[in-house]
C-alpha positions, -999 to 999 in steps of 0.1 A, spaced: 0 0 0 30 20 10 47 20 -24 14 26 -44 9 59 -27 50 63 -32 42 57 -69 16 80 -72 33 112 -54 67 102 -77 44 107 -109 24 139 -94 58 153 -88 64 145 -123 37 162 -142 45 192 -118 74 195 -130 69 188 -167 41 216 -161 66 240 -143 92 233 -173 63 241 -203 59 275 -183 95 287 -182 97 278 -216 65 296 -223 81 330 -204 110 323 -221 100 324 -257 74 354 -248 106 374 -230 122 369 -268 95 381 -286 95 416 -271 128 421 -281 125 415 -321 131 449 -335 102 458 -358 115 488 -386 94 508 -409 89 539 -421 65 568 -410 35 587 -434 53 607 -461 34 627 -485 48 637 -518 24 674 -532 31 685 -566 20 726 -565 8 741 -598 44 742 -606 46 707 -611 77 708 -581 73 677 -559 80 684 -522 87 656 -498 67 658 -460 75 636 -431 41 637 -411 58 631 -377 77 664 -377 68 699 -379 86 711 -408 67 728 -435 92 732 -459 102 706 -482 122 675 -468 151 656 -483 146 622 -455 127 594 -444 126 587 -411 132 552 -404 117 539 -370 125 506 -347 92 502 -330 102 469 -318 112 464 -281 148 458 -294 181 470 -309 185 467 -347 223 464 -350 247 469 -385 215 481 -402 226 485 -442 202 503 -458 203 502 -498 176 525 -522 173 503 -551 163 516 -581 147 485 -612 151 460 -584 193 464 -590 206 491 -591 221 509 -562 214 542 -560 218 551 -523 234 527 -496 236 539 -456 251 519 -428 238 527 -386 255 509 -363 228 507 -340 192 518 -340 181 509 -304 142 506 -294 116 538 -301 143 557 -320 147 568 -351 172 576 -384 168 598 -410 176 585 -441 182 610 -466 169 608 -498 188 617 -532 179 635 -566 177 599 -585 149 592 -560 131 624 -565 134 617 -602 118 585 -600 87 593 -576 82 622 -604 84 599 -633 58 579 -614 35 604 -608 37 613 -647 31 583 -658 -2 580 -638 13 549 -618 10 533 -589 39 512 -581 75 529 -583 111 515 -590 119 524 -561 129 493 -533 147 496 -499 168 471 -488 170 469 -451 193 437 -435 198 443 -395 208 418 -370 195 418 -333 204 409 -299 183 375 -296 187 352 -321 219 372 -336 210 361 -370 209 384 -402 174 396 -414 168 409 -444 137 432 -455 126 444 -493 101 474 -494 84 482 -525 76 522 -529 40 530 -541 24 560 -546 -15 566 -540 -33 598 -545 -44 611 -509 -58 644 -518 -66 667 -547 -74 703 -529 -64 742 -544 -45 734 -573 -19 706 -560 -25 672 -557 -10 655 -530 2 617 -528 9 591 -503 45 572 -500 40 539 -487 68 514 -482 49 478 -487 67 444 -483 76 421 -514 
């Protein structure tokens, strides 16, 4: 009788302890999660005045006059480290390429943008298209799992607003 009630605490104590291991595991994996970096870009809008001059806006700052930068954003709960950052132009061609060493949680980098850019969102724009040349290349590694990532954004423009003679459109940076 003895060793039957033995026998039962030993495999109680058992699935205690298989239950107590599947909850530190559990924590574990959760605890990993929240420090994936997460990048992406804010709102930009492109407006093309009666001039037919495209001006670049930011929508998280407070600068009205025209911008020459994306802001790039972790909004993950951890550091993007070696961040290379490449503005591809045809899917190939390198036009721009940046490197930040370290781009740590709720912060930001301003990545500038160059003429070739400006020259392709206005040929765009002409043409009455949607989908640009224009990708970004972004490959970052992080603190967890220390392995390179690597993420392809397509730029596409969509008419937000037609209002007083300039037509304004939306930059949007959407994954392959």
């Amino acid at each position: 009788m003895i060793n039957l009630i033995s026998a039962i605490g030993s495999i109680g104590t058992f699935i205690m302890a298989l239950f107590y291991f599947v909850s530190v595991t559990l924590q574990l994996y959760q605890m990993k999660i929240g420090f994936i970096p997460a990048l992406g870009f804010n709102q930009v809008l492109l407006e093309l005045n009666e001039e037919d001059e495209l001006t670049m806006k930011n929508m998280s700052t407070d600068i009205t006059d025209h911008e020459d930068y994306l802001k790039l954003y972790n909004l993950g709960g951890g550091a993007a480290k070696k961040i290379k950052i490449e503005i591809l132009l045809d899917g190939e061609k390198v036009i721009q390429e940046k490197y930040v060493n370290m781009l740590p949680s709720k912060e930001s980098y301003l990545l500038p943008v160059n003429k070739e850019v400006f020259e392709e969102f206005e040929s765009t724009i002409q043409n009455n298209g949607y989908e640009s040349n224009i990708n970004i290349r972004i490959s970052y590694r992080h603190n967890v799992s220390r392995k390179q990532h690597t993420l392809t954004l397509n730029g596409k423009l969509d008419e937000f607003n037609m209002y007083k003679n300039k037509t304004i459109y939306e930059l949007q940076f959407i994954e392959d």
